[in-house]
Residue, then its C-alpha position, 0 to 999 in steps of 0.5 A: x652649692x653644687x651647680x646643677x649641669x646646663x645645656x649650652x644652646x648656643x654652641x653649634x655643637x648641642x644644635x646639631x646635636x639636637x638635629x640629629x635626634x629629632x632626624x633619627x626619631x622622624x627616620x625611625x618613624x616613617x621606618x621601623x628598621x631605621x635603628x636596628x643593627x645592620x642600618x646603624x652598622x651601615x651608616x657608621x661604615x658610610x661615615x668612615x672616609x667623609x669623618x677621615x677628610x671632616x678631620x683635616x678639614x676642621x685643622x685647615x679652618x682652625x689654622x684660619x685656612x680653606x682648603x678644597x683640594x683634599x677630595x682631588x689629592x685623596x683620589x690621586x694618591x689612592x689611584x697612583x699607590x694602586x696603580x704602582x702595585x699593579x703594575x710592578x706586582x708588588x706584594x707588600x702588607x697593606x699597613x705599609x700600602x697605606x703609608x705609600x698613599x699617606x706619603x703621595x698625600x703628603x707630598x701634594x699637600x706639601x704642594x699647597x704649601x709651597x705656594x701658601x706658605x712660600x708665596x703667601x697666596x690665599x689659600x682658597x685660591x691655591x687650593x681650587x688651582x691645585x685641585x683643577x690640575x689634579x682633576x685635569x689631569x686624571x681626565x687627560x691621563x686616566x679618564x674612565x679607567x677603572x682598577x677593579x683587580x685590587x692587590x691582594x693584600x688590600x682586598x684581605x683588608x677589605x675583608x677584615x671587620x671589628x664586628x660582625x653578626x647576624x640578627x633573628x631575622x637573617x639580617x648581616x651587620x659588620x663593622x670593618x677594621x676601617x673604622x678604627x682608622x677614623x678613630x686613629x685620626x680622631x685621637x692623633x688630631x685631638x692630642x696635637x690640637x689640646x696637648x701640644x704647643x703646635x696645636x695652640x700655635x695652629x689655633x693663633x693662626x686662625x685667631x690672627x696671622x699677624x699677631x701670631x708673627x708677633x708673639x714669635x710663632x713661625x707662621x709658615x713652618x706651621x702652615x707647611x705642617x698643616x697643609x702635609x697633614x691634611x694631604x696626608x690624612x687625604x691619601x689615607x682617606x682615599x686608600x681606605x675608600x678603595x679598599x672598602x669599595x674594592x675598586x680603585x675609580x678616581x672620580x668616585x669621591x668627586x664633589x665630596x668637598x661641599x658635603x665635607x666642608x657643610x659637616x664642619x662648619x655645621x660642628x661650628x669651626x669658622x670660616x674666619x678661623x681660630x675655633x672648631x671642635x673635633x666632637x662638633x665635627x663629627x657630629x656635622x659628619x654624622x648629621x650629614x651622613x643621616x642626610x645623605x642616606x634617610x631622605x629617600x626613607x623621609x619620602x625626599x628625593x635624592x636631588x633634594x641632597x644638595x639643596x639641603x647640605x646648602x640651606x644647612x651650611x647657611x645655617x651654619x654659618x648664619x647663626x654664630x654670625x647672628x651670636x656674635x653680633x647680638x653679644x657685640x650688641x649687649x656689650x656695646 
């Protein structure tokens, strides 16, 4: 007998799913244009850097980690890499520019590290202090400058798409070569998660910190590859967002962290750890992006944003809390 396919209403990942169709449909309605080429072009677009930082977030949250300093450590790298270039007149080929600002992401991921691994401090506490000295000290050194004359070779970038069109009526749509970044993170990640014992290892901390000590796993050489890998993905994430706005500004991408963090846990990865699914990631990155441009198109205003991402990561985190209790229940 074959059996017939079933939806599995109880994974965050179909619930999200499912919110995000009725959003689309509700948007569509109040706004016909909703789905035509150049808005869903532009919401892609839009979810390009966000999709980029969800990914090394989800990593931190499986490994049983938080951390909310990858939004100080991508402005950082972006402003640091893009100053160098300036003021040294160095005219290098942008894939090689992205690897200046992955390496300065790496680095500072690696700060965490030290203090996480090295020291075994929590990492929520590390992470906050790290991001207010990265913060501060771009207000003290940096303030409101702004880099608006970008090196060539990154505004030939910006210029670079996958897609590119006009509609019947005259409307422009495109897609640039910085989504295939995104799709880059996304494949790269997927293969260390389900494909190699480092991926497991990463999971096993986030199931047990000790357990994983038990069985023979190098607890901080793995904490150490994720919090660089995170700090990487972070300055990659920061170069492509100054690219694509065609202006290096160090606060542009301040207080992404929350919106970042909803997405995830939204997708079902646990604040506790040892679970978390790239597909229901990028599902909360994609909820949160329709959230973040529709509601004024919904008659709701924009302050109304954050009230909302709020309400849904209590949402988020609510009902697997509400699942898992009521399994615990029938089992008892």
């Amino acid at each position: 007998m074959v059996r017939k396919p079933t939806i599995d209403f109880s994974r965050n990942e179909t619930l999200v799913a499912i919110v995000v169709v009725l959003f689309v449909a509700m948007t569509a309605i109040v706004d016909h244009n909703f789905l035509s080429l150049p808005t869903l072009f532009d919401l892609l677009r839009g979810a390009i850097v966000m999709g980029i930082f969800a990914i090394g977030v989800l990593l931190v949250l499986i490994s049983g980690g938080i951390d909310v300093s990858f939004t100080a450590i991508a402005a950082f790298a972006m402003y640091s890499t893009t100053s160098l270039l300036v003021h040294f007149k160095l005219d290098i080929p942008w894939p090689f520019v992205f690897l200046l600002s992955v390496a300065i992401g790496a680095g500072l991921g690696l700060l965490n590290a030290l203090f996480i691994a090295g020291f075994r401090l929590p990492t929520l506490i590390v992470t906050l202090g790290t991001l207010s000295i990265i913060r501060g000290f771009l207000l003290t050194f940096i303030g409101s400058q702004l880099i608006s004359n970008l090196p060539a070779n990154l505004r030939v970038f910006s210029r670079l798409f996958m897609i590119r069109g006009t509609t019947a009526d005259g409307s422009f749509y495109s897609l640039p070569w910085a989504f295939a970044a995104l799709v880059i993170v996304v494949a790269v990640t997927w293969f260390l998660l389900y494909r190699t014992m480092l991926g497991r290892m990463i999971f096993a901390l986030g199931g047990s910190l000790e357990s994983a000590r038990r069985i023979g796993i190098n607890v901080q050489a793995t904490q150490v590859f994720v919090y660089a890998f995170v700090g990487g993905i972070s300055g990659l994430a920061g170069i492509i967002h100054a690219a694509m706005a065609r202006v290096a500004n160090p606060f542009d991408i301040v207080g992404l962290e929350l919106s970042v963090i909803a997405a995830v846990v939204l997708g079902g990865a646990r604040l506790s750890g040892g679970y978390g699914t790239i597909t229901g990631a990028l599902l909360g990155v994609a909820l949160i992006t329709l959230i973040n441009n529709s509601l004024i198109l919904l008659g709701i205003p924009s302050t109304w944003q954050m009230v909302v991402i709020g309400m849904l990561i209590l949402l988020g985190t609510g009902i697997p809390a509400y699942q898992t209790k009521r399994a615990a229940r029938r089992a008892g």
